[in-house]
C-alpha positions as CSV (number, residue, x, y, z in Angstrom):
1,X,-10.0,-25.7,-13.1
2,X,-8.3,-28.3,-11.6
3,X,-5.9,-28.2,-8.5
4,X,-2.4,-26.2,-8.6
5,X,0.8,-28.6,-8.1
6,X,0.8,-28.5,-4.5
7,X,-1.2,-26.8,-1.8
8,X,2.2,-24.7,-0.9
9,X,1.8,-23.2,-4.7
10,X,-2.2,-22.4,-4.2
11,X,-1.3,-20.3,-0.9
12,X,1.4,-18.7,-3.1
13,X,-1.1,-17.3,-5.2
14,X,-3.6,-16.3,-2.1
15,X,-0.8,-14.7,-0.7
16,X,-0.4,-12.4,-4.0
17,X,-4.2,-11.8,-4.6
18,X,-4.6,-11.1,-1.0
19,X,-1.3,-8.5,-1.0
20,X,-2.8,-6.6,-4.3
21,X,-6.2,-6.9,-2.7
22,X,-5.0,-5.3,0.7
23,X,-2.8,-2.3,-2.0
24,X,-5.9,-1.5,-3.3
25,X,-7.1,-3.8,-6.4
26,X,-10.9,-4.6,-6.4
27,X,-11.4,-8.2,-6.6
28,X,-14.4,-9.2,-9.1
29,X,-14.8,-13.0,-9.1
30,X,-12.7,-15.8,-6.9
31,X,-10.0,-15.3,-4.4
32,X,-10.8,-18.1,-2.7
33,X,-8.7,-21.5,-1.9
34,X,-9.6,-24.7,-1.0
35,X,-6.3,-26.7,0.0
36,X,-4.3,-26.9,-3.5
37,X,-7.0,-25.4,-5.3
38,X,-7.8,-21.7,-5.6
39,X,-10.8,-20.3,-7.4
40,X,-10.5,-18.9,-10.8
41,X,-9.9,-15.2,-10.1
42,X,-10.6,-11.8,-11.5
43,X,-8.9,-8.8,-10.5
44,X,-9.0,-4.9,-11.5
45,X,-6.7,-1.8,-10.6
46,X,-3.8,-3.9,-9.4
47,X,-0.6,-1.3,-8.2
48,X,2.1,-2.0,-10.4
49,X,4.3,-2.3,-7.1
50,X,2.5,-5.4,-6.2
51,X,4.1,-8.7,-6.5
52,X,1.0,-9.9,-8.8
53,X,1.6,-7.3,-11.3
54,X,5.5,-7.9,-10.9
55,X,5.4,-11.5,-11.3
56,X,3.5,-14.6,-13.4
57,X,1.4,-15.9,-10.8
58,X,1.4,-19.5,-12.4
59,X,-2.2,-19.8,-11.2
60,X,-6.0,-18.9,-12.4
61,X,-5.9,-15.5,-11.8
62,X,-6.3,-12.8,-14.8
63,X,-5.4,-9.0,-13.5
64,X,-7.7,-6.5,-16.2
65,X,-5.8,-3.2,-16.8
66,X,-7.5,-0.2,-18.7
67,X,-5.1,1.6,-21.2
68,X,-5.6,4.4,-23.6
69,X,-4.8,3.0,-26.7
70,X,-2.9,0.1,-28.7
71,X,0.3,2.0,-27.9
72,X,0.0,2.4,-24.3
73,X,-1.4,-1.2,-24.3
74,X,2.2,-2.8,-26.1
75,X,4.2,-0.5,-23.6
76,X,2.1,-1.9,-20.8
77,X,2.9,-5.5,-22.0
78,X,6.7,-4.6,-22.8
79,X,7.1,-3.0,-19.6
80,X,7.9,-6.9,-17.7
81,X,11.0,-8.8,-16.9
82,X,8.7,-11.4,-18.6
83,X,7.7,-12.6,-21.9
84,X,6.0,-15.9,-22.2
85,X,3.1,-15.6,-24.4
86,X,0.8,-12.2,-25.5
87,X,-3.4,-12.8,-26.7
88,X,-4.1,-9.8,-28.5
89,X,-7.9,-10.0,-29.8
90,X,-8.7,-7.8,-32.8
91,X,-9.9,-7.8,-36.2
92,X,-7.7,-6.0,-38.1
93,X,-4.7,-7.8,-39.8
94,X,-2.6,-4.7,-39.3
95,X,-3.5,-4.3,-35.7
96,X,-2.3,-8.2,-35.5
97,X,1.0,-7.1,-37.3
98,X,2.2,-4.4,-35.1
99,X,1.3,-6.0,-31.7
100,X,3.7,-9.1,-33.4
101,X,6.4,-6.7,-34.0
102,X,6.1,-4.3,-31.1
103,X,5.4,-7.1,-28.3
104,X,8.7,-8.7,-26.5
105,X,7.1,-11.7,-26.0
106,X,7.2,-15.3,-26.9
107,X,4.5,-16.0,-29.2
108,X,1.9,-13.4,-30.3
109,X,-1.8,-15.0,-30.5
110,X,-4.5,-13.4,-32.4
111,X,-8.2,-13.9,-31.2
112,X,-7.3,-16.7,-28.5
113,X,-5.7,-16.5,-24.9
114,X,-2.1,-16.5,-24.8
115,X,-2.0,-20.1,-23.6
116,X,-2.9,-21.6,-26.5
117,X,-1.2,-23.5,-28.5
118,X,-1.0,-26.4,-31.1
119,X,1.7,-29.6,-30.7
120,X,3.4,-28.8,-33.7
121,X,4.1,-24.9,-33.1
122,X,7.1,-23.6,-31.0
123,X,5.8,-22.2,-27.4
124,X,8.1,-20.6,-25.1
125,X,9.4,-16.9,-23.6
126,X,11.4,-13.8,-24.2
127,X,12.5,-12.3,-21.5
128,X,12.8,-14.5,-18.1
129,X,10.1,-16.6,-19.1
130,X,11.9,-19.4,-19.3
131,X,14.8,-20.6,-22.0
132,X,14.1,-22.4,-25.1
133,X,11.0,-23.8,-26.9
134,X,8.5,-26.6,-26.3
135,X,7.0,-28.3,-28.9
136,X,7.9,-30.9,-31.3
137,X,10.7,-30.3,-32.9
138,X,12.4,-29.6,-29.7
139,X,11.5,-32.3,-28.0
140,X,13.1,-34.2,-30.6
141,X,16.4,-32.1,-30.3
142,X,15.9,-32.8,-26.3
143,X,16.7,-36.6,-27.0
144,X,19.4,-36.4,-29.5
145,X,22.2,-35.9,-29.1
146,X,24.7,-35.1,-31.9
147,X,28.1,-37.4,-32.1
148,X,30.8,-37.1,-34.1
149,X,33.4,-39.7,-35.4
150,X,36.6,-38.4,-37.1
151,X,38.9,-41.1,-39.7
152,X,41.7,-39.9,-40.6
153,X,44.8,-41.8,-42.5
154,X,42.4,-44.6,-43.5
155,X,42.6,-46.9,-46.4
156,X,39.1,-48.1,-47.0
């Protein structure tokens, strides 16, 4: 795990870890930085108050919450101003089908993390994760630009 953009963004997300730490989350693994790095990081019981559980960290930090249930587990996801991207590891190809239809999310990944993804597939939010897609064909959109040119009353 490399370095975050800037040292500024790495005490960002020691400030958050360390606010959900002092509200009562148990810290497993990391929670440590080293100027603009910060240790891959492993949290459980986070408050839902906190600003880690409120926000996306942008950082390598994972926050484990136990639900009761595949219901409980969508409402948990849905239940966010944000919506990037969802890794739902199962199975079943029904299971896979109703966390695609019931997740407000971006993209729904089955058996992966939800930051994969391919160059040729769309990748972006619902929700306040950001606006638009990524991936090729929008990149191509992003340097075209569409002109028009009207003749009218023309003998050609």
């Amino acid at each position: 795990v490399g370095p975050l953009v800037s040292e500024d963004a790495a005490k960002r997300v020691e400030t958050w870890v360390d606010e959900a730490v002092a509200a009562g989350a148990s810290l497993l693994t990391g929670g440590t930085r080293d100027g603009a790095s910060y240790a891959p990081t492993v949290l459980t019981s986070v408050p839902t108050d906190t600003t880690l559980a409120c926000e996306e960290v942008f950082g390598p930090v994972l926050t484990v919450t136990k639900v009761d249930g595949e219901a409980e587990a969508f409402a948990a996801v849905n239940d966010s101003k944000y919506g990037l991207h969802a890794g739902v590891f199962t199975h079943n190809v029904q299971a896979a089908f109703r966390a695609h239809r019931a997740l407000e999310v971006g993209g729904v990944i089955i058996g992966d993390v939800p930051s994969y993804r391919a160059d040729q597939m769309p990748y972006g939010g619902a929700k306040q994760s950001g606006v638009g897609r990524e991936g090729v064909k929008f990149a191509m959109e992003d340097y075209t630009y569409e002109r028009v040119l009207v003749l009218t009353d023309l003998e050609l």
